[in-house]
PALUM-163229 format. One line per 4 residues: number of its first residue (from 1); their letters; for each residue x, y, z of N, C-alpha, C. Coordinates in Angstrom, 2 decimals, padded with zeros to 5 digits. Layout:
REM residues N
NUM) a) X:Y:Z:X:Y:Z:X:Y:Z  ...
END
This chain:
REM residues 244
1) xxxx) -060.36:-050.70:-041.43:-060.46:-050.87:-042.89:-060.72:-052.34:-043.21  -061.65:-052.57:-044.23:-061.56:-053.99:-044.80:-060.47:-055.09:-045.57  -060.27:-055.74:-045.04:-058.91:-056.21:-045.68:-059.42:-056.80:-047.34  -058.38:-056.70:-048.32:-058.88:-057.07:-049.57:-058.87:-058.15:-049.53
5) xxxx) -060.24:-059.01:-050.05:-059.82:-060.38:-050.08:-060.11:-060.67:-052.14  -059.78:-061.88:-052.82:-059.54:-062.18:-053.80:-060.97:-062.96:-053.90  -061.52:-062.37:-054.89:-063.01:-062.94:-055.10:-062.55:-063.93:-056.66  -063.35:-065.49:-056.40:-063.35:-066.46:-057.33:-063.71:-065.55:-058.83
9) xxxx) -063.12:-065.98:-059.74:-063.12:-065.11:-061.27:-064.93:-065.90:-061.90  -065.56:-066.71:-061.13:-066.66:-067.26:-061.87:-067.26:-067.83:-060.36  -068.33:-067.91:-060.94:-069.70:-067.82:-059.45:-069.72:-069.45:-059.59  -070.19:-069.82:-058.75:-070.01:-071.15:-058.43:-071.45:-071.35:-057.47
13) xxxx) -071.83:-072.72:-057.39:-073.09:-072.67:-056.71:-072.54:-072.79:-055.15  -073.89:-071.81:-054.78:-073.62:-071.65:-052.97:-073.24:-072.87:-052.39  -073.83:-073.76:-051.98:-073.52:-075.11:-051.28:-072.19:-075.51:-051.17  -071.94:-076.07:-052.97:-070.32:-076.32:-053.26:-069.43:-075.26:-052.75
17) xxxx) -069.61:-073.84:-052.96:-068.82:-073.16:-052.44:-068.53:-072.66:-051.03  -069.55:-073.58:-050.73:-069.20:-073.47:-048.94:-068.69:-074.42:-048.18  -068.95:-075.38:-049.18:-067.99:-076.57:-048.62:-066.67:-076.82:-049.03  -066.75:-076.36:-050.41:-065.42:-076.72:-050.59:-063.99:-075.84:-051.36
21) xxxx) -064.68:-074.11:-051.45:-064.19:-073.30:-051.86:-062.92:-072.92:-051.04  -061.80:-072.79:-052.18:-060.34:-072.80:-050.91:-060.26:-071.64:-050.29  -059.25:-071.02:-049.53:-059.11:-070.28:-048.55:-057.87:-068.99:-049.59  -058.48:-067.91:-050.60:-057.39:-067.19:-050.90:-056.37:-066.77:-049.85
25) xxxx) -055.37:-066.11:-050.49:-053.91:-065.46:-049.90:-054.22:-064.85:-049.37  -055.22:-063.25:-049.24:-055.48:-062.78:-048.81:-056.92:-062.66:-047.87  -057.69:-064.14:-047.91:-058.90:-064.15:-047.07:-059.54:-065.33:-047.38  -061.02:-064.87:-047.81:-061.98:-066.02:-047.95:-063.03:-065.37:-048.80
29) xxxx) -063.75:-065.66:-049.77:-065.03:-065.07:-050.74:-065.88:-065.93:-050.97  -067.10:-066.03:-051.17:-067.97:-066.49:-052.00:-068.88:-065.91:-052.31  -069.43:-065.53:-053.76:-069.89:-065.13:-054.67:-071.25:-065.87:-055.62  -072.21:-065.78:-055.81:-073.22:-066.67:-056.10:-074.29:-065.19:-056.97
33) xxxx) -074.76:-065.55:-058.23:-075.90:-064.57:-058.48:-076.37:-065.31:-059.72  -077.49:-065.40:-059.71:-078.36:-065.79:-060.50:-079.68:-065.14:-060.48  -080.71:-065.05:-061.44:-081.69:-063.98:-062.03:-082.76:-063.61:-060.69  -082.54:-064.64:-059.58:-083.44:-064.36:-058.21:-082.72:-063.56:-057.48
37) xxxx) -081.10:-063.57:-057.12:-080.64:-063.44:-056.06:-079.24:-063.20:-056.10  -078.76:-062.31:-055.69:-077.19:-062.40:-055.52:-076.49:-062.32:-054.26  -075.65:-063.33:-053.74:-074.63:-063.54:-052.73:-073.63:-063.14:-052.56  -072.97:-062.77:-051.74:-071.81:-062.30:-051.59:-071.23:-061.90:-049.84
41) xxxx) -070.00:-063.12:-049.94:-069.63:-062.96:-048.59:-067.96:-062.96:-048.54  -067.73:-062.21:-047.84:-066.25:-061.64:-047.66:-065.84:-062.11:-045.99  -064.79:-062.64:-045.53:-064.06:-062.84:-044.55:-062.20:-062.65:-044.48  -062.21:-061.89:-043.72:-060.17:-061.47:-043.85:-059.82:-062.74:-043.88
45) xxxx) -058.23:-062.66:-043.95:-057.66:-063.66:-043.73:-057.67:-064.48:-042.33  -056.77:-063.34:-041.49:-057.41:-063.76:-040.07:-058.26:-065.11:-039.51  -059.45:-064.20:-039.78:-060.45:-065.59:-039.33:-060.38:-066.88:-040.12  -060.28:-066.00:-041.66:-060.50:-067.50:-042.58:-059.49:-068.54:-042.36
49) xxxx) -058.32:-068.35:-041.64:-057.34:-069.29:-041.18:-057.28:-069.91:-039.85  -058.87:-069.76:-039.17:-058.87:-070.64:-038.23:-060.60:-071.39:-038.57  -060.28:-072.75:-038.56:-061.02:-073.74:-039.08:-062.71:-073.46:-038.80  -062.63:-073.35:-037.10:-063.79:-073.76:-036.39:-064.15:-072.09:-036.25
53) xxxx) -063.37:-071.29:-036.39:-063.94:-069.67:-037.02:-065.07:-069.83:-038.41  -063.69:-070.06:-039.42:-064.84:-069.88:-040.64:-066.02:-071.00:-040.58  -065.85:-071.99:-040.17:-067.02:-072.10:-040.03:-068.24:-072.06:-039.54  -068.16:-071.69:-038.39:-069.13:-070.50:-037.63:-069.92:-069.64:-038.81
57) xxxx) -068.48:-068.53:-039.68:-069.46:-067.90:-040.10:-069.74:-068.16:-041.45  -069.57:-069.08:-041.62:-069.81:-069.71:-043.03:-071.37:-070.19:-042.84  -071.62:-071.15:-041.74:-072.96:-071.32:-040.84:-073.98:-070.02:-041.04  -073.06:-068.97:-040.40:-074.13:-067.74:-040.28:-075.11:-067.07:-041.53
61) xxxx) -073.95:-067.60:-042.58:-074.31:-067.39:-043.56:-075.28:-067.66:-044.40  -075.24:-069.13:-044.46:-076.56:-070.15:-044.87:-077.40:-070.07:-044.35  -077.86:-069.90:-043.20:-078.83:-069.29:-042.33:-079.56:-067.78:-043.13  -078.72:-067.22:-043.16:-079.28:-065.72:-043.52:-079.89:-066.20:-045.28
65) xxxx) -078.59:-066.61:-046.17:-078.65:-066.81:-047.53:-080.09:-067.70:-047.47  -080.84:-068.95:-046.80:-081.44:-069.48:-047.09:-082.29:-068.75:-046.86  -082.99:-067.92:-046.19:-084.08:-066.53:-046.04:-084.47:-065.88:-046.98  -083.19:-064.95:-047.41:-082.86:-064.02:-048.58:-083.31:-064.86:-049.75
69) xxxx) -083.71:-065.99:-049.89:-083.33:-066.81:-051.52:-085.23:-067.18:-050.98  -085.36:-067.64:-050.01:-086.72:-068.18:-050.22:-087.88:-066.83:-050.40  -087.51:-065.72:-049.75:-088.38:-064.66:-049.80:-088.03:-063.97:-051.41  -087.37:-063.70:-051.87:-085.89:-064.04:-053.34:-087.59:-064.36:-054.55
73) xxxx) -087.34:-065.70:-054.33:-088.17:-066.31:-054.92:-090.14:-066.52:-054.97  -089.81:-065.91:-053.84:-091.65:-066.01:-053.18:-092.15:-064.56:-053.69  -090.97:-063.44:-054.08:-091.17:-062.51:-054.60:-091.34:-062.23:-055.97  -090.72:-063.00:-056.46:-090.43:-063.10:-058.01:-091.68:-063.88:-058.82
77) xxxx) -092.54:-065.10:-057.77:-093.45:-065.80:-058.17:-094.36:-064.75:-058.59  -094.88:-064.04:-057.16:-096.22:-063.30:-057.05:-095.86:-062.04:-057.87  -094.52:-061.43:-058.14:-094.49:-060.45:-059.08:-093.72:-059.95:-060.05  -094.01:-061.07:-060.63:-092.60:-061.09:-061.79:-092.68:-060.03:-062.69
81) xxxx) -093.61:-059.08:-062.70:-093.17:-057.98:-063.60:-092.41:-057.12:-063.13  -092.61:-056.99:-061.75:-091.88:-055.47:-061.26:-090.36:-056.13:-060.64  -090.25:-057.58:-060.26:-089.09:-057.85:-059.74:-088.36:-057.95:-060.18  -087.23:-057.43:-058.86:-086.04:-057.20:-059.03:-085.02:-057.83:-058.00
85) xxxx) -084.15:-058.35:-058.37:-083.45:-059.53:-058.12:-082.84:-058.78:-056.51  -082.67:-059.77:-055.44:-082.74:-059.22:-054.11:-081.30:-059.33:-053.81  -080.38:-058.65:-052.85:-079.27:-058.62:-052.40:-078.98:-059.15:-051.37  -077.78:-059.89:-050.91:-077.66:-060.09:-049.75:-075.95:-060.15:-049.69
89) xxxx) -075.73:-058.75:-049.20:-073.66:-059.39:-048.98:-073.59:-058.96:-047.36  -072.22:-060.08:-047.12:-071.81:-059.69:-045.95:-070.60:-059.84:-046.07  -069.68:-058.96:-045.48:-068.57:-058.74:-044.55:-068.22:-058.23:-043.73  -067.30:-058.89:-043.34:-066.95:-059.23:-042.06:-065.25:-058.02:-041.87
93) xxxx) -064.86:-058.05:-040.56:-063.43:-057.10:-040.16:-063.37:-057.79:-039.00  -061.77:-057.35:-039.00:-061.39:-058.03:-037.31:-061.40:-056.40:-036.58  -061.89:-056.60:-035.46:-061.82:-055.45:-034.79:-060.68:-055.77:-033.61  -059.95:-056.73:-033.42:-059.22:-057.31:-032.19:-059.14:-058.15:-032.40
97) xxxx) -057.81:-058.95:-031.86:-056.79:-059.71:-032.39:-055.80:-060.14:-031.24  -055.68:-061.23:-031.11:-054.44:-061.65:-030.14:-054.15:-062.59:-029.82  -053.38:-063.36:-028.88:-052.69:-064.91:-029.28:-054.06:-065.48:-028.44  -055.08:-065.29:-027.97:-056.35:-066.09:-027.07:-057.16:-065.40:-027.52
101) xxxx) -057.27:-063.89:-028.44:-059.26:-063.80:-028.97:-058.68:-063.12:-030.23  -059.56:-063.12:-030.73:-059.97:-062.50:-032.03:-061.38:-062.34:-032.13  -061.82:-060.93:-032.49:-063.22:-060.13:-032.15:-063.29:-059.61:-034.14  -064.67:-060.02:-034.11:-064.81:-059.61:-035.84:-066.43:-058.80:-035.28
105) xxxx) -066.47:-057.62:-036.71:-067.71:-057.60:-036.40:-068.46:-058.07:-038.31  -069.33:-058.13:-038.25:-070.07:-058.26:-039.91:-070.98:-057.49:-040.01  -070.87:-056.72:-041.71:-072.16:-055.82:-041.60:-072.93:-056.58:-043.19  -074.30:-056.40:-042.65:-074.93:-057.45:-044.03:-075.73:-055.95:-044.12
109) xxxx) -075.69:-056.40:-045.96:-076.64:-055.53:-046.57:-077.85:-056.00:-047.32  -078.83:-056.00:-047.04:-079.98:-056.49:-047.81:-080.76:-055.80:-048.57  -080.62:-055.79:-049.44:-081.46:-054.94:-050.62:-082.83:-056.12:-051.68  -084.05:-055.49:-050.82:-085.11:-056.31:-051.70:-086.02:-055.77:-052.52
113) xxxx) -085.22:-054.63:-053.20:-086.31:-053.66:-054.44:-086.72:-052.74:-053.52  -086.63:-052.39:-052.24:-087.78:-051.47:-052.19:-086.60:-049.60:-051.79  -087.42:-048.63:-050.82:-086.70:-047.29:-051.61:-085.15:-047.68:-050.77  -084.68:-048.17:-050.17:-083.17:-048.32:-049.90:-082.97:-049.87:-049.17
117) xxxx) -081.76:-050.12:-049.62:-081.77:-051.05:-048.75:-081.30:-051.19:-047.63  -081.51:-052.13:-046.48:-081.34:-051.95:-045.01:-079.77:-052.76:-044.54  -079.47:-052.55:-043.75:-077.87:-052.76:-043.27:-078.47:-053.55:-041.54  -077.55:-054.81:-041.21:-077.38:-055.19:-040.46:-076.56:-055.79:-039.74
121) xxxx) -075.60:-055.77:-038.19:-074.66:-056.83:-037.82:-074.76:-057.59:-037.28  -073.42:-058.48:-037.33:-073.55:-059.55:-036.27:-072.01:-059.67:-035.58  -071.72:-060.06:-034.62:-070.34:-060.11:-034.23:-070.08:-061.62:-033.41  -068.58:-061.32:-033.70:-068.17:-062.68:-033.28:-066.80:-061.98:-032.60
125) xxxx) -066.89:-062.90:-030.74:-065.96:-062.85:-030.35:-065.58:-064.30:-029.63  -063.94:-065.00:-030.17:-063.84:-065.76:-030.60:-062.82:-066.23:-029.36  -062.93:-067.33:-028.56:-061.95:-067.88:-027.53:-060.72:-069.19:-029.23  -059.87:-068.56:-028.97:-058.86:-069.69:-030.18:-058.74:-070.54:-029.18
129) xxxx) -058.02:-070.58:-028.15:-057.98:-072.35:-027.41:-059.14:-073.15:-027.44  -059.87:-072.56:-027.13:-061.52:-073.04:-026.88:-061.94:-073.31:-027.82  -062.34:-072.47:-029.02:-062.91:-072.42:-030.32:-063.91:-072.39:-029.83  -064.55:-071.72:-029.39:-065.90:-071.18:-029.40:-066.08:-069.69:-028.89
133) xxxx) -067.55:-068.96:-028.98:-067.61:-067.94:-028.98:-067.92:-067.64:-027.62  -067.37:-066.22:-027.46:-067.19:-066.14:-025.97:-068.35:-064.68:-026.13  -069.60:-065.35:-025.32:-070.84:-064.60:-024.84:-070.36:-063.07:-024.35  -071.00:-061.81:-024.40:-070.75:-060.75:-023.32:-070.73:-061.04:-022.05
137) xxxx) -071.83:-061.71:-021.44:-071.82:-062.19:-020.19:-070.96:-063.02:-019.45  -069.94:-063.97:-020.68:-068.97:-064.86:-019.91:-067.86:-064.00:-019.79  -067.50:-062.70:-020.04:-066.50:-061.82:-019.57:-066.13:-061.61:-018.00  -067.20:-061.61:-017.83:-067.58:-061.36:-016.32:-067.55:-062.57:-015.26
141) xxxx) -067.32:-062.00:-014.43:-067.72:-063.07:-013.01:-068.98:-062.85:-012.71  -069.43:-064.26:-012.79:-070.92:-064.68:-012.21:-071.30:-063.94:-011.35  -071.10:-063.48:-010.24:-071.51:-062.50:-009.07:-071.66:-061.27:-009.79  -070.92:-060.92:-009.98:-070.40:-059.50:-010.64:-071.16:-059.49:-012.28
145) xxxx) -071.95:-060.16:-012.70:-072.37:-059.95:-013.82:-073.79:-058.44:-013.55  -074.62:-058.88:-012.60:-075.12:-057.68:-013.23:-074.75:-056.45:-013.17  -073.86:-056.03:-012.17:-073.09:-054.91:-012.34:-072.65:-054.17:-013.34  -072.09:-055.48:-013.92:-071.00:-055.07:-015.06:-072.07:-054.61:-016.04
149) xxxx) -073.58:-055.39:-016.49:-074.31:-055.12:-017.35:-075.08:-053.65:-017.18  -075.13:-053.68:-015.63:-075.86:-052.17:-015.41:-074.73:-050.92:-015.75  -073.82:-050.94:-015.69:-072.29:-050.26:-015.81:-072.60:-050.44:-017.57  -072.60:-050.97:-017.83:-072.70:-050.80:-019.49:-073.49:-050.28:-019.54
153) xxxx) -074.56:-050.62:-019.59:-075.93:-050.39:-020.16:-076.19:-048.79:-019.42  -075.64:-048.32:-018.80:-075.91:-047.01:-018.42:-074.65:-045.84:-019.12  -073.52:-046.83:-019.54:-072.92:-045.97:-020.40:-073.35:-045.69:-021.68  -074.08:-046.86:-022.33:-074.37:-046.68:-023.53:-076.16:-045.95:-023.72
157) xxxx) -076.68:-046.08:-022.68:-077.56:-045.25:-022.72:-077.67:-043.90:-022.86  -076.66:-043.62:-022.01:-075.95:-041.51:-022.19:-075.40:-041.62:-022.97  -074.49:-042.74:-023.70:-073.80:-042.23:-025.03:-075.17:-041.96:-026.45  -075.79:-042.52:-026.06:-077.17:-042.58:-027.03:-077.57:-041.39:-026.77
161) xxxx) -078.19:-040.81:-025.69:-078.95:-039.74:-025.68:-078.03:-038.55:-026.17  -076.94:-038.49:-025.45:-076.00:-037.50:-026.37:-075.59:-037.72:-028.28  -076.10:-038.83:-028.70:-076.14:-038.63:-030.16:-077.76:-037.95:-030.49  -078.78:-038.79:-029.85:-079.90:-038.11:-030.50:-080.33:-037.22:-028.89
165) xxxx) -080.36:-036.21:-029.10:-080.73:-035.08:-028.37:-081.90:-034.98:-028.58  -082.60:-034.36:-027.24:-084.87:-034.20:-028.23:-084.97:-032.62:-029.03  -085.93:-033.46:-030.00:-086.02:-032.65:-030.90:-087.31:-031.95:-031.23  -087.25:-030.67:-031.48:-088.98:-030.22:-031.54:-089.71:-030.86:-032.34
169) xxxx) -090.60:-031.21:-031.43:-092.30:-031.81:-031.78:-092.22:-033.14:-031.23  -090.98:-033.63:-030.73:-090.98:-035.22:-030.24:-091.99:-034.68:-028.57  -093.15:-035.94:-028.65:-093.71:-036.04:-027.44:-092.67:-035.73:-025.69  -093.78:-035.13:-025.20:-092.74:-035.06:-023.94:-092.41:-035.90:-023.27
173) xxxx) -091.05:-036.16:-022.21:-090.39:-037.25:-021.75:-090.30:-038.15:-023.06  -090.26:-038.20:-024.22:-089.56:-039.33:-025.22:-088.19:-039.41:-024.64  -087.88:-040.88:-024.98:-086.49:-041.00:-024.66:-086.00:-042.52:-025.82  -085.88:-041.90:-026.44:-084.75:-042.92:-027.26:-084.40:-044.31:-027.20
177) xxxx) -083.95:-044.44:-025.67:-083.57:-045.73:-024.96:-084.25:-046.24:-024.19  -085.97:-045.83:-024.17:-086.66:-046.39:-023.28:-086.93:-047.64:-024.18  -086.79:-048.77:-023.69:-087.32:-049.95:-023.94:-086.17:-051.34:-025.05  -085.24:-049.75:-025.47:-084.39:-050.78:-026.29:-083.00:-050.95:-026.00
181) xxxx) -082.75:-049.97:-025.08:-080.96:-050.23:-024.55:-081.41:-050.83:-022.54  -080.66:-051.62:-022.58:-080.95:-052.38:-020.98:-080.44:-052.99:-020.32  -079.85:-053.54:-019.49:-078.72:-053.97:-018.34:-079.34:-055.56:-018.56  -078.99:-056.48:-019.90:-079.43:-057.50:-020.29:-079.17:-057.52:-022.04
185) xxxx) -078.03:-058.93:-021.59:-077.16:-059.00:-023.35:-078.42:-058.82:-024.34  -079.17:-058.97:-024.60:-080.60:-059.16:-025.47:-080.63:-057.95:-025.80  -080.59:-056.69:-025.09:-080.76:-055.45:-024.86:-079.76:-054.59:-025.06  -078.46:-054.92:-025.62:-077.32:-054.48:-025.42:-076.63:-054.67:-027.08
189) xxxx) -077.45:-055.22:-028.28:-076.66:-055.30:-029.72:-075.90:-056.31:-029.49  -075.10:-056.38:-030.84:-074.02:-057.16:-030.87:-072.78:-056.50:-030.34  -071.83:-057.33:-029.91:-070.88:-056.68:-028.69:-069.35:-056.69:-029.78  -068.24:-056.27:-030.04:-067.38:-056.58:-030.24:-066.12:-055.80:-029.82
193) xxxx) -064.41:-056.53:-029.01:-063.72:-055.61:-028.72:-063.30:-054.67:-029.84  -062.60:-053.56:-029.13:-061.58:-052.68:-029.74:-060.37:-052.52:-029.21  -059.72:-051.56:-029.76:-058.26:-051.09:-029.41:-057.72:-050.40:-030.51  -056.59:-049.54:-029.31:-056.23:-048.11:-030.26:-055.21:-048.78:-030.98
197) xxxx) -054.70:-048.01:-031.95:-053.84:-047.79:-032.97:-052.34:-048.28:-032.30  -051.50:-049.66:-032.69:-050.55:-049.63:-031.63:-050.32:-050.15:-030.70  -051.87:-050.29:-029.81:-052.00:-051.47:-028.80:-052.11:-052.73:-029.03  -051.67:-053.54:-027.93:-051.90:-054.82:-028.06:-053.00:-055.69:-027.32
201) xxxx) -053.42:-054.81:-026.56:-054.59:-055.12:-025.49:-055.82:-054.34:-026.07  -057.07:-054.74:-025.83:-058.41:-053.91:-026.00:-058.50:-053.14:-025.14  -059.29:-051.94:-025.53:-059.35:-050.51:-024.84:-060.86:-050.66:-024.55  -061.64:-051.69:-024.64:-063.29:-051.55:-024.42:-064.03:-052.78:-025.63
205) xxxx) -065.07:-052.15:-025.67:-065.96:-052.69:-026.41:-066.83:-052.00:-027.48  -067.46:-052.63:-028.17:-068.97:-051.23:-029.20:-069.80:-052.30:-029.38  -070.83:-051.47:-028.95:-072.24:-052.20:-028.79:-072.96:-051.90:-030.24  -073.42:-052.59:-031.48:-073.84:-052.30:-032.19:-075.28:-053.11:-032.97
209) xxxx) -075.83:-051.74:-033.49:-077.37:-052.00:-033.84:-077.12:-051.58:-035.45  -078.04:-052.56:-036.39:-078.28:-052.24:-037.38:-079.53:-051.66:-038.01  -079.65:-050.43:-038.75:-080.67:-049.95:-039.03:-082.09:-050.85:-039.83  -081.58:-052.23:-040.13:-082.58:-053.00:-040.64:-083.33:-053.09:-039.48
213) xxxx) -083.06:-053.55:-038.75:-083.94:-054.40:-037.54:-085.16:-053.19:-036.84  -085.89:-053.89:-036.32:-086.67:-052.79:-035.51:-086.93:-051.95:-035.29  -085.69:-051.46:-034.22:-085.15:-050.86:-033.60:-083.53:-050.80:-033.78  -082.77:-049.48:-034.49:-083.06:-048.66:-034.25:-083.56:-048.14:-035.69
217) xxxx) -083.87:-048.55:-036.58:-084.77:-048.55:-038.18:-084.51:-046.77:-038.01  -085.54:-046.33:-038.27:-085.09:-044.79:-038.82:-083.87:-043.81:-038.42  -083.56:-044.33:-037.08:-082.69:-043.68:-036.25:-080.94:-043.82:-037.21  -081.17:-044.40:-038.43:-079.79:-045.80:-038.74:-078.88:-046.08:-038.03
221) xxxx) -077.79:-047.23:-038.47:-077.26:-047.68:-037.93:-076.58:-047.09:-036.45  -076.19:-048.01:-035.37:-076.13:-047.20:-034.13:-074.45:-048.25:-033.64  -073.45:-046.97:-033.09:-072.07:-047.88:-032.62:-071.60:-047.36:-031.32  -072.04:-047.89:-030.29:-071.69:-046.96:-029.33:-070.79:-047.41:-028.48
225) xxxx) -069.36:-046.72:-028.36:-068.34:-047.15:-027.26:-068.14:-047.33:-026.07  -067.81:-048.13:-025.31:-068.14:-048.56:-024.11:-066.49:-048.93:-023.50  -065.69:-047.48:-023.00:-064.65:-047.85:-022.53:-064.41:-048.70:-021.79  -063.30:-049.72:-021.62:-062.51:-050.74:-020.54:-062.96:-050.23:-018.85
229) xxxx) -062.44:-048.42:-018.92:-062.88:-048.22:-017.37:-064.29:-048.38:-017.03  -065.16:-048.58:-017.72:-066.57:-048.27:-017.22:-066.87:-049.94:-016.32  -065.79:-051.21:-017.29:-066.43:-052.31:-016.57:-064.88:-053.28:-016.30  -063.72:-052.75:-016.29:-062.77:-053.16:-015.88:-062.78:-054.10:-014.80
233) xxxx) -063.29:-053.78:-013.51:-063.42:-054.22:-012.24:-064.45:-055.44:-012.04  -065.72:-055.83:-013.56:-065.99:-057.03:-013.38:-065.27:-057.67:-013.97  -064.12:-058.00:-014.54:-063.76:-059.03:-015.33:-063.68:-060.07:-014.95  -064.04:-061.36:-015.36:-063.34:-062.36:-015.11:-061.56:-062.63:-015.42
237) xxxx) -061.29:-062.86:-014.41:-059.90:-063.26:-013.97:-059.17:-063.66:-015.61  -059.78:-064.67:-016.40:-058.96:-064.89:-017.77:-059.33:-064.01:-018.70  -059.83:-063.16:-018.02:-060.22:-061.99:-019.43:-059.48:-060.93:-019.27  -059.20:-060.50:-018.06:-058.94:-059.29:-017.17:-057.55:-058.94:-018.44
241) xxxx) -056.92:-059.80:-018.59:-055.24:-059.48:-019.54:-055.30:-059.27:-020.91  -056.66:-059.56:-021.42:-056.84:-059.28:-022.76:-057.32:-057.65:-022.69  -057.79:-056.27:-021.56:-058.02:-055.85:-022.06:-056.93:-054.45:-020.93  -056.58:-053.46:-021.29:-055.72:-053.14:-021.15:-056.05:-051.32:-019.65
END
């Protein structure tokens, strides 16, 4: 579930509010809309209470927001009769939590007038001693990395084909995952842990795709679980205790 966070009672300009908007009781917000464009970004508390977190995704943000606002506007020039002011929110959830990681994932929604708008993520999994983000691949031991990636990437490939099954009139041999699920982080979504209800350790991972992008676009959005047993045995040694 999304944790509630306390959105500012009046919009404030993006910049200022990224630099210097405080940290509510219950999270982090910023809010921005004017006749081109409207903003909107949500972070739990959680993250918003570790420094070199929010700002990561405060970063991620301006990145995306400066896109959304220039295309925003490049739209509005060439067609100001029919336009309609473009969307861009994101939030964010902790999916995992513990005294050395904290795993968020973010889902952005972009809406630019046309028949729906498209949904996309990004995830962050977060070393707190370190303060920085800890890659899929640095889970693993160097030796043992492609293993671990072929061990994924072959779970989440059958977990795929068992969601989309072939369907009459699809060409023969189609396959779903030819070309876009692959034993190579690039190939594999954004990664973020989990864990059950209760636990204190992660039970795995979910590999996730947003229906904006590419691939998997008509198919929508895609979350596919990737139990602890499938890649337990590559862990690297300081990871091995975070997952259960």
């Amino acid at each position: 579930m999304w944790r509630d966070v306390v959105k500012p009672q009046a919009a404030v300009p993006l910049l200022i509010a990224l630099a210097a908007a405080p940290a509510w009781a219950a999270g982090y917000s910023v809010d921005q809309k004017t006749a081109t464009y409207e903003l909107s970004l949500t972070i739990p508390a959680a993250p918003a209470a570790i420094p070199a977190l929010k700002a990561e995704i405060l970063r991620r943000f301006q990145v995306a927001s400066k896109s959304v606002k220039a295309d925003a506007a490049e739209d509005r020039r060439d067609d100001p009769q029919d336009f309609h002011p473009y969307l861009f929110e994101s939030q964010w959830r902790v999916t995992f939590d513990s005294p050395r990681l904290i795993s968020l994932s973010g889902l952005s929604v972009i809406d630019e007038g046309g028949a729906h708008p498209s949904n996309d993520y990004d995830t962050i999994v977060w070393d707190k001693a370190a303060a920085r983000p800890v890659a899929l691949s640095d889970l693993f031991v160097g030796d043992d990395l492609p293993a671990a990636l072929n061990a994924i990437a072959g779970q989440a490939k059958a977990a795929l084909r068992k969601k989309f099954p072939p369907e009459e009139g699809q060409p023969a041999g189609y396959d779903p995952v030819e070309g876009n699920i692959a034993a190579d982080p690039a190939k594999l979504g954004h990664y973020a842990l989990t864990y059950a209800k209760g636990e204190t350790r992660a039970n795995g991972i979910v590999l996730l795709w947003g229906a904006g992008g590419p691939w998997p676009n008509v198919m929508g959005d895609i979350k596919l679980s990737i139990p602890v047993a499938v890649f337990r045995k590559y862990l690297a040694p300081q990871w091995a205790a975070e997952f259960n």
